[in-house]
C-alpha positions as CSV (number, residue, x, y, z in Angstrom):
1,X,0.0,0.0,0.0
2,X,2.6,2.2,1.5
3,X,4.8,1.3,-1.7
4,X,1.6,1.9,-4.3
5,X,1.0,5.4,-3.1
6,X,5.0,6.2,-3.4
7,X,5.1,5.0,-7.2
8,X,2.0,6.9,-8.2
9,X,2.6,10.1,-6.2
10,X,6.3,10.1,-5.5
11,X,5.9,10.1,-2.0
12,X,3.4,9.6,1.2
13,X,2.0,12.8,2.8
14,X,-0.8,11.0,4.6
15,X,-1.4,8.0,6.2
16,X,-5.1,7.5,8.0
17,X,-4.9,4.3,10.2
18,X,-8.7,3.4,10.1
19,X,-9.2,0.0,10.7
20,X,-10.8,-1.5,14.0
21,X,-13.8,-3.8,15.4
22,X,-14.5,-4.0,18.5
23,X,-15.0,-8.0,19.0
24,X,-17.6,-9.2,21.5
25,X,-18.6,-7.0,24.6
26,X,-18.4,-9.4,28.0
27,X,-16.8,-8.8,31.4
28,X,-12.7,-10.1,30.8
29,X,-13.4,-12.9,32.4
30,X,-15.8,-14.0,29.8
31,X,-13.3,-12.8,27.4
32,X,-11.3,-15.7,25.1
33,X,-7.5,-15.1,24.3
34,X,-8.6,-15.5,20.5
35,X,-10.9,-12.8,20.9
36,X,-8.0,-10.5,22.3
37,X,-5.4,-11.9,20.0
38,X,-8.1,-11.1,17.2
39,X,-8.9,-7.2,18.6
40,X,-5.2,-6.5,19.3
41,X,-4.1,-7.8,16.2
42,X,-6.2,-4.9,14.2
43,X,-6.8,-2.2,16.4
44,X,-3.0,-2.0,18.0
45,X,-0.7,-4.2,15.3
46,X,-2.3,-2.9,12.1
47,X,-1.6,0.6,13.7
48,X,1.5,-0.3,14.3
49,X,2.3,-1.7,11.3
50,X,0.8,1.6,9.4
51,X,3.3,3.3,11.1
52,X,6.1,1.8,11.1
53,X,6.0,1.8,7.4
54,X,4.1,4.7,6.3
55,X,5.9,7.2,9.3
56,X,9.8,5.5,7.2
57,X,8.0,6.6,3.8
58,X,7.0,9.8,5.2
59,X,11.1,10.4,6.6
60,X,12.2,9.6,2.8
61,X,9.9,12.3,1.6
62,X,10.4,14.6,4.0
63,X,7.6,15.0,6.2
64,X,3.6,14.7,6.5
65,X,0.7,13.6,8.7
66,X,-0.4,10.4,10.6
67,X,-3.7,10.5,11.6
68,X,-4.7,6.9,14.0
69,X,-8.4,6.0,15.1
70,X,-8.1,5.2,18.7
71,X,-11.2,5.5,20.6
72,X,-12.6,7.2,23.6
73,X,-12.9,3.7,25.2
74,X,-8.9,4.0,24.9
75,X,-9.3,7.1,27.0
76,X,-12.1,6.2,29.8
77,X,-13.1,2.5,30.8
78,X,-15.8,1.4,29.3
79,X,-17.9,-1.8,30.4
80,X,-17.7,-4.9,28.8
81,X,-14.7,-3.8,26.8
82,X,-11.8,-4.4,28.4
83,X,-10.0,-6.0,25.5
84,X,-11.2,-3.3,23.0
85,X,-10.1,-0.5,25.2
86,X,-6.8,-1.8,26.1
87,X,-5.7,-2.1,22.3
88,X,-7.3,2.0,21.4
89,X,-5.3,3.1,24.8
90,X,-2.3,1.0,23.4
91,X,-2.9,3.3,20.4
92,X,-3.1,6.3,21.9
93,X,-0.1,5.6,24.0
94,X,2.1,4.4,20.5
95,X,0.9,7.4,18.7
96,X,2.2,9.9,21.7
97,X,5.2,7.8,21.6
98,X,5.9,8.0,18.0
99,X,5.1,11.8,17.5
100,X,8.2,12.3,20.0
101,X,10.5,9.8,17.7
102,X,9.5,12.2,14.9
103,X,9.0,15.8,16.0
104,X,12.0,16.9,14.9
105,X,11.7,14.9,11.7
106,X,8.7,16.8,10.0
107,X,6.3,14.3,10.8
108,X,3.5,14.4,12.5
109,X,1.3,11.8,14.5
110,X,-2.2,12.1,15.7
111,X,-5.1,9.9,16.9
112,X,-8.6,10.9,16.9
113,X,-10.4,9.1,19.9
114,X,-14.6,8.5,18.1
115,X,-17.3,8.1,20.8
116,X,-20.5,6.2,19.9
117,X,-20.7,7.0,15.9
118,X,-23.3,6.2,13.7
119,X,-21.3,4.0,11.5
120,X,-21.8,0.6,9.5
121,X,-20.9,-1.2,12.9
122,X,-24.1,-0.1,14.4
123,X,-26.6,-2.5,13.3
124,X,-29.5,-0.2,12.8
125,X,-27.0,2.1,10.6
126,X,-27.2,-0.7,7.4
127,X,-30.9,0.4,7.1
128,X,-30.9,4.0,7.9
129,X,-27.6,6.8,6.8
130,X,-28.6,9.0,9.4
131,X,-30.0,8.3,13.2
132,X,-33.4,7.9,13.0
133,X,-35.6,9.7,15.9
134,X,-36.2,6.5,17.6
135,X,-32.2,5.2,18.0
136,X,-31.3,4.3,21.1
137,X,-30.0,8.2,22.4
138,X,-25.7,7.7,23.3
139,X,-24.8,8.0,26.9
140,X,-22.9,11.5,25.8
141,X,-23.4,14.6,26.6
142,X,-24.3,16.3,23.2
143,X,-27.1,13.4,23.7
144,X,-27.0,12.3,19.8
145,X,-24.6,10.1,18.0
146,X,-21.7,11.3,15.9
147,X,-21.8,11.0,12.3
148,X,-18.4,9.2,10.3
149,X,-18.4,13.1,8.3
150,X,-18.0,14.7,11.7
151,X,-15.3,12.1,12.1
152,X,-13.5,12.8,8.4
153,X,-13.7,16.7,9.5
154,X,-11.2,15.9,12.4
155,X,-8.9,13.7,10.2
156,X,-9.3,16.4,7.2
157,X,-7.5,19.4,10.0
158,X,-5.2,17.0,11.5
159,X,-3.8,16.0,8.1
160,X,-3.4,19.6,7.0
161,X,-1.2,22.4,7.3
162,X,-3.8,24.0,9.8
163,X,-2.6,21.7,12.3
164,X,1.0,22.2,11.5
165,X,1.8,22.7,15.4
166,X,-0.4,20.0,16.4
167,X,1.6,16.5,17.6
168,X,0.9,14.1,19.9
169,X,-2.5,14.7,21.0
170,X,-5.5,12.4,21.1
171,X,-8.6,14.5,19.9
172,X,-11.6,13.3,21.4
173,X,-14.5,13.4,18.8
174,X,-17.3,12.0,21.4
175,X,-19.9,14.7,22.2
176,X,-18.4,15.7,25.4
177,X,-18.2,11.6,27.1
178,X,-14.6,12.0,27.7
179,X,-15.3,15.4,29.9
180,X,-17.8,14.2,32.0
């Protein structure tokens, strides 16, 4: 991938680590290792990997954004997903880590941490685009459920030269949950 967008564009500016599931919700106890080798393996190694590659391609080309989907559940407890939110606080901790390696470097690295978002892993999403009146309402502040454009919008600054003194930092996009 990282080798695809180098031949056709001469180098990588961007890289958008945006893969994740959130496997089963159960207390830990109830949790299988294959389950946690199964969430860790996307949501922390595939970030990882992303980075390891894409931050080398950015160095070669001399500089550009990372932009990693963590999660508020990487950033607060949440019940029943102790596996899910120990691989998005894995990532939020790697991406902090790795914007220090590189702040000198002309490379960036960000995460954006999503609260509950009306995506295609909400099962009532597949039939309507937007929240319909009667969805369950999100236990967040802004009482209504993010939408995946309000999520692009946050990837969009944090990939541009807005955000050019902006590294390091795990943007909560979550209707306020993280703050209360």
């Amino acid at each position: 991938m990282i080798a695809t967008a180098e031949e056709r564009h001469g180098r990588l500016d961007v890289l958008f680590n945006n893969a994740g599931f959130g496997g089963p919700m159960a207390p830990i106890t109830e949790q299988t290792e294959e389950t946690f080798d199964d969430v860790v393996a996307v949501n922390l190694k595939g970030v990882f990997l992303g980075m390891k590659y894409g931050i080398a391609a950015m160095l070669r080309g001399g500089g550009g954004s990372v932009i990693n989907t963590a999660s508020a559940a990487g950033l607060v407890g949440w019940k029943g997903h102790s596996v899910y939110g120990a691989a998005k606080g894995g990532v939020v901790q790697m991406t902090k880590a790795a914007a220090l390696d590189v702040a000198t470097k002309g490379v960036r690295v960000n995460a954006i941490c999503p609260g509950m978002t009306w995506t295609g892993l909400v099962p009532m999403s597949k039939e309507f685009p937007t929240p319909p009146p009667d969805a369950i309402e999100p236990p967040q502040p802004m009482r209504r459920w993010g939408l995946s454009s309000e999520l692009a919008a946050a990837a969009l600054f944090l990939a541009s030269d807005e955000s050019s003194f902006v590294t390091g930092v795990a943007l909560p996009v979550d209707g306020g949950y993280v703050a209360s």
